[in-house]
N, C-alpha and C positions, 0 to 999 in steps of 0.2 A: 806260081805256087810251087814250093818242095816237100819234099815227105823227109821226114827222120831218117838220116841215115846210117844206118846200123854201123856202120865198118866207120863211121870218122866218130864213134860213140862205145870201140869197143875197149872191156872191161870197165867203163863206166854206168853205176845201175845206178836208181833209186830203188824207193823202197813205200809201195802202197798200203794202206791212205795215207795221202800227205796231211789230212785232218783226220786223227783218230777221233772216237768218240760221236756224240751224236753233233756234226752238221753237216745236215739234209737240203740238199737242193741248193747246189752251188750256181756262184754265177760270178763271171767274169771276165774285164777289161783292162785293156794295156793304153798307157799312157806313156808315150815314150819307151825308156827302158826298165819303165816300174808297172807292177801287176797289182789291182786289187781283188780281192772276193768279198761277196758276200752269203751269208746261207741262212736258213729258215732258226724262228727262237721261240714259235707260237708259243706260252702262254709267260715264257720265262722277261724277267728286266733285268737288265736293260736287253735292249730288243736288235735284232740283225747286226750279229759280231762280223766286223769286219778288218780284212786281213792283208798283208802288203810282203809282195815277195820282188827280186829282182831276178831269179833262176824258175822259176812255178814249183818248185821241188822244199825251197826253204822259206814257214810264212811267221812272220810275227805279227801278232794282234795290235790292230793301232786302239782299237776301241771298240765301241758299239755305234752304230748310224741311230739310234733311236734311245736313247740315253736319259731322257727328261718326262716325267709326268704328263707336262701338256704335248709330246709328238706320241704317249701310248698309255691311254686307262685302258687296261684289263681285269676293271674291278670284275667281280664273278665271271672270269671267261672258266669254263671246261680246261679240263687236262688234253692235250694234242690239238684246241683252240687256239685264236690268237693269229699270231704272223706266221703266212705262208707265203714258201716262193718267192722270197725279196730276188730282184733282177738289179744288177749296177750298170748303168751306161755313162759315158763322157762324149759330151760336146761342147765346143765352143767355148773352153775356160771352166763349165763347170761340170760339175759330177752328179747324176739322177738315180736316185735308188726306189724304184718302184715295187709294191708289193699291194697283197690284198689281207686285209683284218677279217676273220671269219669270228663272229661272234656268237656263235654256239652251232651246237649239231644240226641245228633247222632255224637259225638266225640270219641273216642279213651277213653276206660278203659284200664289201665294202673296198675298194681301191682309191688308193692312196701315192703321192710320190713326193720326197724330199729332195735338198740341193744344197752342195757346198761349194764350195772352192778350193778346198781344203779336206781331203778327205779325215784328214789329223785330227781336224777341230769341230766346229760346232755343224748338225747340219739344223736346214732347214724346220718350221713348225710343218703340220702334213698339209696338203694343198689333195684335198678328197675332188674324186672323179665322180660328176651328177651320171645318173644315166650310163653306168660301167657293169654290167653283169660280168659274172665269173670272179674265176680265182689264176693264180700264176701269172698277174698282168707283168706284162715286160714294154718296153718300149726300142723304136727303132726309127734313128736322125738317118733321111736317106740324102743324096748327093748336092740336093737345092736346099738344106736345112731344116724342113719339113717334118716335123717330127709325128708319130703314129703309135697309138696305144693297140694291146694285143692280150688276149685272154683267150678261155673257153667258156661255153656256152653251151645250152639246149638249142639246136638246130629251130630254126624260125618254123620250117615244115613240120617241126614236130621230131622225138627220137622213135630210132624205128627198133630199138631193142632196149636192155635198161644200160643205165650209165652212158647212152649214146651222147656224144658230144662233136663241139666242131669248133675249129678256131677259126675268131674271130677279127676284122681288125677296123680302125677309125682314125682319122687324126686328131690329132689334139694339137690345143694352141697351148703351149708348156709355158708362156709368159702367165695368161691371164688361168691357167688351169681347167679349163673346158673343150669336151667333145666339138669338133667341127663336121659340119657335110655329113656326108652320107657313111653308114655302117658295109661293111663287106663280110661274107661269109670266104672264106679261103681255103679251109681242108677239114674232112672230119676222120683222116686216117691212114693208114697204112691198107687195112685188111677190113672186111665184113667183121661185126661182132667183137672185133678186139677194142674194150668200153675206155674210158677216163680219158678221151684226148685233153691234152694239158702243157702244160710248161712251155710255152711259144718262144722263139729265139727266131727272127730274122737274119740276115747276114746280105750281102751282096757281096760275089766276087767273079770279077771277067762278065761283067754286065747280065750275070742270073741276080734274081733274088732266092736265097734258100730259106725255106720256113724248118726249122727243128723243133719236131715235138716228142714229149713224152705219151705214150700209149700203152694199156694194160695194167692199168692202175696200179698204184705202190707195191705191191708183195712182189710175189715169187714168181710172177707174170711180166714184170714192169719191164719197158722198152723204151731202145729210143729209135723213133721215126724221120725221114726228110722226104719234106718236095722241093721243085724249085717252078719259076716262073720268069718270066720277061719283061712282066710287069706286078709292079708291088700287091696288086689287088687282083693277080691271077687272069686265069686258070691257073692252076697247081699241079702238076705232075708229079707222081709219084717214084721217089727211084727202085725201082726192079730189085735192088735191093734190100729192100725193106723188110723186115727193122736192121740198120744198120748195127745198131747192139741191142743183146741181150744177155743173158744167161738159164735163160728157164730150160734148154734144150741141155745141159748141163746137169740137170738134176738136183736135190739138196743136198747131195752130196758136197759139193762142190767148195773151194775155198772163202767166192766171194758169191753172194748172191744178192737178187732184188735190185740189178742194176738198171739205170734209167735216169731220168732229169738231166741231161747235158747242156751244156755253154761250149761254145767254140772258142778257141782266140789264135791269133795270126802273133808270130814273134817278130821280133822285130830282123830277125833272118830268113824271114820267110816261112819259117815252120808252123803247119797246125795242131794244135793239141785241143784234148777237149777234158772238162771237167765235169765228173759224174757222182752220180752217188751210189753205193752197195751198200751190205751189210757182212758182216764174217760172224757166221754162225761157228759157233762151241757150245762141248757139250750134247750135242745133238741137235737141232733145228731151232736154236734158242737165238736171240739177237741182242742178246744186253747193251751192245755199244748203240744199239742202234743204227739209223744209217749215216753214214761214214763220206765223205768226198776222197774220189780215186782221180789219177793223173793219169790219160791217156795217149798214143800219140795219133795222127791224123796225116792220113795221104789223099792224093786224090788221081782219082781215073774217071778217064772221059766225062769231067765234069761233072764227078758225083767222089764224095769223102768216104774215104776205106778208113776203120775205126783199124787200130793198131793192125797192120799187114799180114797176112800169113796168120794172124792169131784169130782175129776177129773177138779179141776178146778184153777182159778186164784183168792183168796178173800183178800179181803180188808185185815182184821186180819188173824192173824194166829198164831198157835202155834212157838215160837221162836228156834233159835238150839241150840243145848246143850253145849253151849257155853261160859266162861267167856265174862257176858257183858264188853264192854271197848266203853264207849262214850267219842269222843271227845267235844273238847272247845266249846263253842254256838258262832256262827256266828255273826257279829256287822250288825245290820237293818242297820246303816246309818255309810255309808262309808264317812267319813271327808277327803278322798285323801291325806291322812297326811303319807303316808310312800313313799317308794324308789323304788315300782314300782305298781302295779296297783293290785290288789284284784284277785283273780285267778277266778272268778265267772263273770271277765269281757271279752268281747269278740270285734274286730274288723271285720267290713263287709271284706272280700278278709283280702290279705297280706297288713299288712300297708305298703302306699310308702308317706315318705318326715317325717320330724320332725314336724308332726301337733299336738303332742298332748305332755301333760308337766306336772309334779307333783313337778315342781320346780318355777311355776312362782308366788309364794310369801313366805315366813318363813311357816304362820299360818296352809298351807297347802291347795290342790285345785288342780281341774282336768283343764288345758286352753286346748280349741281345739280353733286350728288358723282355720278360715273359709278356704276352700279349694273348685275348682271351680267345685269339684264331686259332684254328688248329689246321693239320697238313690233311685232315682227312675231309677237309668241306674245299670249296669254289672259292676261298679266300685268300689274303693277305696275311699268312702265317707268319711267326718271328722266324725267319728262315734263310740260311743265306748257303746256296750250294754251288758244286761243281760238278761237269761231267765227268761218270766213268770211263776212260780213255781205255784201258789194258784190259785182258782178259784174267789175267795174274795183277791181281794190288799187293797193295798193306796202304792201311791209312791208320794213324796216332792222332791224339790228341790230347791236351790238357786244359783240364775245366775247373774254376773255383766257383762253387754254386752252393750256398745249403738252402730247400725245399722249406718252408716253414708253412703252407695252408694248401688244404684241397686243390687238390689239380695243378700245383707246382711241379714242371717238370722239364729237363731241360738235357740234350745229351745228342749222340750222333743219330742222324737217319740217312738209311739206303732208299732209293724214292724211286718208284716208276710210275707212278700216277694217286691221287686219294684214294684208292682202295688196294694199292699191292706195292707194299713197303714195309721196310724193318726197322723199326727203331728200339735202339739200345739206350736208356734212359737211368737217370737216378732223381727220382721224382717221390711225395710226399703220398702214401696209401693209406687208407684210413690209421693216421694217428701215426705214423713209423715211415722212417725213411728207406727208399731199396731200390737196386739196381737192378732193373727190368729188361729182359729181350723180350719183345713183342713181334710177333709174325700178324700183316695184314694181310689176306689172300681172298679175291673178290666183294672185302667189304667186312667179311669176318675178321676177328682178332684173338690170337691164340698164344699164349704167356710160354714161348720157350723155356725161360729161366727167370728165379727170383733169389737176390741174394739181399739180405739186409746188411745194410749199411748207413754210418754214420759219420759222414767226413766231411770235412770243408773243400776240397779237392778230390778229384776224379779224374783217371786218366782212360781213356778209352780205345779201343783196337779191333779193326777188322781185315782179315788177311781173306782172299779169294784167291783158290785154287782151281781154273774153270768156274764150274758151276756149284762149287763147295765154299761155303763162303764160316768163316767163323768166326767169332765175337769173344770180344775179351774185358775185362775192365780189370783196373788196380788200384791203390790206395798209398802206393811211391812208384819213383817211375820205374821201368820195366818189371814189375812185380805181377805178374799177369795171375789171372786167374779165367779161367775158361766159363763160360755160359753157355754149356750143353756141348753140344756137338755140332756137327757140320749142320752150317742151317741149308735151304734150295733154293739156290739164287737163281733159279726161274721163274721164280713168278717177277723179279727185275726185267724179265723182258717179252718185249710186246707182244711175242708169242701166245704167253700167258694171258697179261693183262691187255694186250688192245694198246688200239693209238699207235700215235706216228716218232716218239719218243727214245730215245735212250735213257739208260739209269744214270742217275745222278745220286749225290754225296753230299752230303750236307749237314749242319749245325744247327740244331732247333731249342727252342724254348719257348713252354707253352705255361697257359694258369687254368686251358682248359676250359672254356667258358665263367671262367671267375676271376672279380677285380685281384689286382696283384700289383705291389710295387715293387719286384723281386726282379732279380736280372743275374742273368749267368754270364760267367768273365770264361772265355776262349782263349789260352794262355798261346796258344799257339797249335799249326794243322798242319799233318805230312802226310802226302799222297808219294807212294812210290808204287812204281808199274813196271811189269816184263808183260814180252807174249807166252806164247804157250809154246 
């Protein structure tokens, strides 16, 4: 084992998150001299974006691991429901991505794991775990090929405080899909009273097994824990220095916070890094991107991993790994909907249901969503097609051909942090008269910023964020702005505000509002452009 070495790395940095925006709870494995990740997508399709780097510093999206109807119905799941915790492992040829489906606030968690060969391509339908309590399952192939499922749990004795938890572990037969032998109980933590143990990572190295866990549930508590052992199924020993990372002793002040959920990986020079997740509050204790995947580096001493040296922490910058850089192509700001399926950076509310949405309905190119009588403020399958907010500073454009002809036609940009706290800027059909609407949703209530009447066949629309100033525009040629009100408060975008596990998201809607409709709004084209602050 070696540590990062500062002096054969100097004036070379990166620059944290290497995933802006919301994805939470990374995980990741080296094959060769290629890296993949994957991170959490609960309620959003296609489902666990997965990512392929050859330096861990530069990632391009190959796809999604759960991309088809029959590997994810999330008819009615909740907002911050859905996929949590997806874990990637590789053995023996093929590739395992295991996670667990939470299907509502007091539903049935449910574990699951797919397999490719190919991370590129198609994976696996799910192969569901009978008898798997918990959530964060991960898995862990040890030296004889034996493979072992891993979660948390309520302690068999009983929790002896609330959120008391313990991980767990079992083998599984990963041909045929099922639990073998006997269940072990392996560690329920770092500290007395610190609740959510969660996110299990095994590793072996120099003949330990190390267990990595997350502890001090998601916020501004959240940690990350290690024991190790001599044997798979323990005792557990805890390291002295535990929690190896945090940030709560930092304050909210602080640049990065709510760090926790880590993956280790071993490069192929020897060096450890570890991938985590945070959040970068602005504005003041607000987290609109939600949480973020950070690049760490990893030493170790007397057989225990020191989280970045001397730092002990999670920074912005950092020395890079000794790595042949390999960046890919730069991203297009503005997606002209001009190819044969849709942008891998885009997302639908649930499982899409019906043929509402089209990149065929003219030559030039363009997104149509046929209005659909779903809307963004219930448990359903809205006409909806979004992306993450990435920057703390945007601008996002658009151009829409749409005219409104019957009640509840309505069709235009939405800001989203869950069905009760979102904006949407709309040109939709109000008793008898067409007009361009900002609407403010804040805990469920709905308050009409600005009303302009309008009558057009095209619509162009605009939202610029400054921080937490977020303001709204629309036109009738292009660049012809016209303002809607003043700066709106782009806090209630984050979970702060509204709750859940989520970042804000950006998105293109059309709705009939609970009435039939054969109406459809054409998307001529969508530019995201982003700075920091």
């Amino acid at each position: 084992m070696t540590s990062v070495k500062s002096t054969e790395l100097a004036g070379t940095t990166f620059r944290n998150p290497i995933l802006p925006g919301c994805y939470p709870d990374p995980s990741i494995c080296r094959v060769g001299e290629d890296y993949y990740m994957v991170t959490s997508s609960f309620e959003y399709f296609p489902g666990v974006p997965l990512f392929h780097s050859r330096d861990l510093i530069h990632w391009r999206q190959l796809g999604h691991v759960l991309d088809r109807p029959s590997q994810l119905d999330l008819d009615g799941t909740p907002c911050s429901k859905g996929i949590y915790a997806a874990t990637i492992r590789y053995h023996a040829g093929l590739f395992y991505m295991i996670t667990t489906f939470v299907e509502s606030a007091t539903g049935a968690r449910r574990n699951f794991y797919v397999t490719t060969d190919n991370p590129a391509g198609s994976w696996s339908d799910p192969v569901w775990l009978e008898g798997a309590p918990g959530i964060d399952s991960s898995l862990f192939f040890d030296d004889d090929g034996r493979a072992y499922f891993m979660a948390n749990r309520r302690p068999p004795s009983g929790q002896q405080y609330p959120r008391h938890m313990e991980i767990w572990l079992q083998e599984v037969d990963v041909t045929n899909g099922t639990l073998i032998g006997e269940s072990y109980s392996l560690w329920d933590g770092a500290l007395k009273f610190v609740h959510a143990q969660e996110g299990p990572h095994i590793y072996k190295v120099n003949g330990y097994y190390y267990l990595l866990i997350a502890e001090g549930g998601t916020g501004h508590t959240h940690s990350v824990s290690i024991a190790r052992s001599e044997r798979l199924t323990g005792p557990y020993e805890g390291c002295k220095s535990n929690p190896i990372l945090t940030h709560r002793q930092l304050g909210r002040q602080a640049d990065i916070v709510n760090v926790g959920h880590a993956d280790l990986v071993e490069t192929q020079d020897g060096e450890w890094w570890m991938v985590c997740l945070g959040s970068r509050p602005y504005g003041g204790y607000y987290r609109n991107l939600g949480r973020e995947t950070f690049l760490v580096p990893i030493s170790w001493e007397d057989g225990w991993p020191i989280v970045n040296p001397g730092k002990g922490i999670v920074e912005l910058a950092l020395p890079r790994p000794s790595l042949p850089g390999r960046r890919w192509s730069t991203l297009p700001t503005c997606d002209h909907f001009d190819g044969e399926t849709l942008d891998y950076r885009w997302n639908f509310l649930r499982t899409p249901r019906g043929d509402f949405w089209s990149l065929q309905a003219r030559p030039e190119g363009g997104l149509s969503l046929r209005l659909k009588p779903e809307t963004i403020t219930r448990f359903e399958n809205p006409s909806f097609v979004g992306r993450r907010q990435q920057h703390m500073n945007f601008s996002v454009r658009t151009a829409m051909s749409f005219v409104p002809v019957g009640e509840g036609e309505a069709a235009g940009l939405v800001l989203l942090q869950n069905n009760d706290y979102q904006f949407r800027c709309m040109y939709e059909w109000v008793e008898g008269r067409r007009t361009v609407r900002l609407i403010e949703r804040r805990g469920g209530v709905e308050r009409m910023l600005a009303e302009h009447p309008v009558d057009a066949d095209r619509v162009y629309f605009k939202v610029e964020a400054v921080g937490q100033q977020y303001r709204f525009a629309y036109a009738l040629r292009s660049e012809a702005w016209i303002d809607l009100g003043g700066d709106a408060d782009g806090t209630i975008l984050s979970t702060d505000v509204a709750g859940g596990f989520v970042g804000a998201y950006i998105g293109l809607y059309a709705t009939s509002d609970r009435h039939p409709s054969d109406n459809a709004a054409l998307f001529e084209w969508f530019e995201y452009k982003g700075e920091e602050l």
